[in-house]
N, C-alpha and C positions, 0 to 999 in steps of 0.2 A: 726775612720777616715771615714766619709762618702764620697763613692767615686762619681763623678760626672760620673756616667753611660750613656756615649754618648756610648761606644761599645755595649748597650743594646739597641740602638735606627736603629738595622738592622732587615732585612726580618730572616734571619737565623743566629743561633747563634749559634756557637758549645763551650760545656764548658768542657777541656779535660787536661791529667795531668798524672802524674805517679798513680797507683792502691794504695787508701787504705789512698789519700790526701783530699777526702772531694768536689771532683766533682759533686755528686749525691745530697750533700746539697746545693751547690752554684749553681747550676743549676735551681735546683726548687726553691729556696728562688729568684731567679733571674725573672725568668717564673712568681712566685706569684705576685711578684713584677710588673713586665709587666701587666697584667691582672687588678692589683689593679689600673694602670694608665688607664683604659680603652681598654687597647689592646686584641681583642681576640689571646689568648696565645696555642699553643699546646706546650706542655712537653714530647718530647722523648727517649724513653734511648734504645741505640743500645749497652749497657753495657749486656756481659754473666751473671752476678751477681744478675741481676734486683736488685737492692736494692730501687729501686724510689718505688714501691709497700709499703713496709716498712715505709719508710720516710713520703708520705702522706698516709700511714694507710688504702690504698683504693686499691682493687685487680686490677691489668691492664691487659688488654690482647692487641692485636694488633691494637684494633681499637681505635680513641680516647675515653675517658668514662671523664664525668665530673667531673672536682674536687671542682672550685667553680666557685664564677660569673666571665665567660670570660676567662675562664681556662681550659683546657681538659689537659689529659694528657694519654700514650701510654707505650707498652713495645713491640720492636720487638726482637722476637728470632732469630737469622742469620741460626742457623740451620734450624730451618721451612723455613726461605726465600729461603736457598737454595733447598727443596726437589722443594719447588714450584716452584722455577726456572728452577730447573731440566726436570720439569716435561712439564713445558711452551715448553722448548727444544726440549721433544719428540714431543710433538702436533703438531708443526710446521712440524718440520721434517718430521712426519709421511706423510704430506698432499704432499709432493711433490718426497718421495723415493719409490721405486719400492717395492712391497712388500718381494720379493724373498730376497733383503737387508735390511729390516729394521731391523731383530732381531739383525744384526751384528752391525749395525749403531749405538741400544739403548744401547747394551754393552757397547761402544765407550763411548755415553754421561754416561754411570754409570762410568765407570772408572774417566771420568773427574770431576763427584762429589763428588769424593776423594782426587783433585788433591791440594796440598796449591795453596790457594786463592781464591778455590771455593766461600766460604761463601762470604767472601769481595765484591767477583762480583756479589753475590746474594743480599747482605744486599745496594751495592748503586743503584741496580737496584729499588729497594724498593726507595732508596733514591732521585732517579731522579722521581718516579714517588709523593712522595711529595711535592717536591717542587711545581711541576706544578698542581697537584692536591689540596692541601689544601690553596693557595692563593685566591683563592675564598673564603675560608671560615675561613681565619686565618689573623690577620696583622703581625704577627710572629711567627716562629717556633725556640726552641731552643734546642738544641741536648745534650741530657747527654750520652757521647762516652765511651767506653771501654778505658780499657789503652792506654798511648799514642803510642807503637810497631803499634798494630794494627789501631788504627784511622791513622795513619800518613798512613797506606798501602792504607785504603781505602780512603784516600784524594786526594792519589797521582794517585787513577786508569782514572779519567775524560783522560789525559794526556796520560797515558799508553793505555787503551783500545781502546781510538781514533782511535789509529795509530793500533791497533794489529784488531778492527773491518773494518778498510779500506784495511787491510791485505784479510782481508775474502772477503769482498767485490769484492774488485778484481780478485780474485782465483775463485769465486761465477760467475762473469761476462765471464770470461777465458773457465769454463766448459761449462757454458750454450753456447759460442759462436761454442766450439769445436762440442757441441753436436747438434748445429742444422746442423752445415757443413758435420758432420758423415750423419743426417737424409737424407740431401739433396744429399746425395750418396747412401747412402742402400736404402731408401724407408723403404717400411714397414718391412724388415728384419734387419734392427735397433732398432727393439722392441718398448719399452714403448717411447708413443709421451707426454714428458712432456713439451712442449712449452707451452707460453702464457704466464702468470705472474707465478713467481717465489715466492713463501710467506716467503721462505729462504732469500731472497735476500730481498724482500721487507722489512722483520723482522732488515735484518744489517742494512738498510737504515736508517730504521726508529732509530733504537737503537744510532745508530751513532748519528744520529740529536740532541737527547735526550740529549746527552751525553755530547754534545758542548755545549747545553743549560746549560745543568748543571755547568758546567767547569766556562762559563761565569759568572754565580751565585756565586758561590765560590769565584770568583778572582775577584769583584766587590767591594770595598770598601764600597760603597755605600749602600749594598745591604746583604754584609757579613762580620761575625768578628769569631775570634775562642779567646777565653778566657782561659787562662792556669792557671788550681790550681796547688798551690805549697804548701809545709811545709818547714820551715828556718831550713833543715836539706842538707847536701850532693849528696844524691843521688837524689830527687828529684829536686833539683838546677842543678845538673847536664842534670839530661834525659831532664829538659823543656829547656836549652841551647843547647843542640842538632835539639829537637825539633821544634824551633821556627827558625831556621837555615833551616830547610827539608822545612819548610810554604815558608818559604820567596823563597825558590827555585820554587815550584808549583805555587806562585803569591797569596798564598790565606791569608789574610792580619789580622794579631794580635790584637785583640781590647785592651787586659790588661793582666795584670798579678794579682790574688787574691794570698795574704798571707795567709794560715790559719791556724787557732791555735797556732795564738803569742799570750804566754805568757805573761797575766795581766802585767803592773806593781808591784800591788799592794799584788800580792804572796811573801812569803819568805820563809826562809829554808836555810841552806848549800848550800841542793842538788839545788835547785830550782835557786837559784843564781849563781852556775856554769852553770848549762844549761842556764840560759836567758845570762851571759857572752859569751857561744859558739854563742849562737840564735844570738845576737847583730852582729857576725863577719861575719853570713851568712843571715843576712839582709842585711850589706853594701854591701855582694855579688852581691846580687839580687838586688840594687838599681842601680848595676855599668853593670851588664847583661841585666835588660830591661831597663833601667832608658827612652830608647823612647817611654814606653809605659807608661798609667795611671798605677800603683801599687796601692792594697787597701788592708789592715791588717787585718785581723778580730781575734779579740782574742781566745786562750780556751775558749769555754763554761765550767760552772759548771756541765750540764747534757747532756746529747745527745739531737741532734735537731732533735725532731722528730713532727710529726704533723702539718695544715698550718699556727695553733696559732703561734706559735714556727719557723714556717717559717717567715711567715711574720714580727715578730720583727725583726731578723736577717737582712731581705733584709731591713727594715725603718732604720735600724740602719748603715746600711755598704755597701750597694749597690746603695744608691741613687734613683733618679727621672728618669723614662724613659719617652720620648716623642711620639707623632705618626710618624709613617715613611712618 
C-alpha cells in the first residue's frame, strides 16, 4: 500500500509509538525519502536507545553529520542536554547573586537536576532552539522520539512551562521591585546594589518568548504532524489510542497512523495463519480508532532494514512522494 505522504509534506515531523514498534525505521526511511524529493532533511533521534546510529551504519553525535545528498542526520543525549542546561543555570545565576549566596543557590539548581522532568525541560530547550536555528538551513526536520510516556511529557511542556516561566517571572519582577524600595530606604547599608538589568529575568523573558514560538510550531497543522508507529497487536493499539487522545488535547495535530510488520499474505503455516487471523481483528481495530487519519501497512520484512539501500526501497515502496513545503 503506498501511502500518499502529505503528513511528510510539514516543517517538523515527529515519528513516535510504543518502544520496540519500528519508529527508528519509519522515521529515517521517511527523512530518506524527504531528501530523495529534494528537501534538505535533518534526522533526529531524541530516543535513549540511539538505534538511528545502527540503522544508517554512520556513528552520530549531536551535531548534524551527512548521511547522503540532502540528508543530515543527529543523535541527542537528554542527559548531556540536561548537564548543559544545568550549567547554563548556573552562568546566569552567577552573574547577578551576591557571592556570599551563590554556593547555596548552585546546591538548589543541583538538586533540581535530579528532579523528574529535568531532562524533558533540557531536551525541549534543545528542541526550541531547533526549530528556530536549523530553518535556515533545513526544509525539514523529522524527530525519531523516545517511547510514547515520555514524548507525550515532553510535547505537553510548551503549555505547562509557559505558565510555570510567567510564574518566575513575576516572582522575579516582585523581588526586584521590593528590592529597589529596601535600597531607597537603607542606602548603602542595603548592601549589594544589583539594579539595572537583571540577566535572570531577562533569561525568563526570553525563554518564555521561545517557548510560545515553539508551542505555535507544534500546534500549526500547516507546519507540524506527529506520525504514530504501531504493530496489529494489543498493547501497542492500545498506548497510541491513549496517545493520540493527550495530542489532540495539547492541539498538536496527527498526520497518520504506520502499520508495521503486517504479515505477507503470501506466508503460511498453522502457526502463521492463527496469528494473521488474530492480526486481521486488530487491523479492523485500528481502522475503526484512527480511520481520520491516512493508515499505511507495511509488511514483515524477510531481513532487518538496515542501511540507506534498504531504507530507501522501504520509503519508494510504502511511504510515498513528499512535496516542498
Amino acid at each position: 500500500m503506498l501511502l500518499n505522504a502529505g503528513f511528510l509534506n510539514r516543517f517538523v515531523v515527529f515519528f513516535g509509538g510504543k518502544g520496540g514498534v519500528g519508529k527508528t525505521t519509519m522515521a529515517s526511511a521517511a527523512a530518506l525519502r524527504s531528501a530523495d524529493a529534494g528537501q534538505r532533511t535533518l534526522l533526529v533521534s531524541t530516543d535513549p536507545a540511539h538505534s538511528t546510529s545502527d540503522i544508517l551504519e554512520t556513528e552520530l553525535g549531536s551535531e548534524p553529520t551527512p548521511i547522503a545528498e540532502k540528508f543530515w542526520a543527529m543523535e541527542i543525549d537528554p542527559e548531556r542536554e540536561a548537564d548543559l542546561y544545568i550549567q547554563g543555570v548556573k552562568d546566569r545565576i552567577g552573574e547577578s547573586t551576591a557571592p556570599r549566596l551563590l554556593a547555596e543557590v548552585e546546591r538548589q539548581i543541583d538538586i533540581a537536576r535530579a528532579s523528574p522532568g529535568a531532562e524533558e525541560a533540557a531536551l525541549f530547550e534543545r528542541f526550541t532552539r531547533l526549530f528556530e536555528d536549523a530553518e535556515s538551513e533545513f526544509d525539514r526536520i523529522i524527530f525519531d522520539t523516545a517511547p510514547t510516556g515520555q514524548t507525550l511529557r515532553l510535547l505537553s511542556l510548551p503549555e505547562l512551562m509557559s505558565a510555570w516561566i510567567g510564574g518566575l517571572i513575576g516572582q522575579r519582577k516582585k523581588v526586584n521591585t521590593l528590592g529597589r524600595m529596601w535600597r531607597n530606604v537603607a542606602g548603602s547599608a542595603a548592601g549589594d546594589d544589583l539594579s539595572g538589568k537583571d540577566p535572570v529575568l531577562e533569561a525568563l523573558e526570553e525563554r518564555r518568548e521561545r517557548f510560545g514560538r515553539a508551542r505555535r510550531t507544534l500546534t500549526d497543522s500547516a507546519r507540524a504532524s506527529f506520525v504514530f508507529v504501531v504493530t496489529a497487536e494489543r498493547l501497542p493499539i492500545w498506548e497510541t489510542e491513549k496517545a493520540v487522545g493527550s495530542l489532540t488535547k495539547y492541539g498538536i495535530p496527527v498526520g497518520a497512523v504506520v502499520v508495521n510488520r503486517v504479515l505477507p499474505p503470501e506466508t503460511g503455516g498453522e502457526f502463521l495463519e492463527s496469528r494473521r487471523q488474530q492480526e486481521a481483528d486488530y487491523l479492523k481495530r485500528i481502522d475503526r480508532a484512527f480511520g481520520p487519519f491516512p493508515i499505511c501497512h507495511v509488511p514483515l520484512m524477510e531481513k532487518d532494514v538496515v542501511g540507506v539501500d534498504a531504507l530507501r526501497r522501504l520509503a519508494l515502496s510504502y511511504l510515498g512522494a513528499t512535496e516542498r513545503r
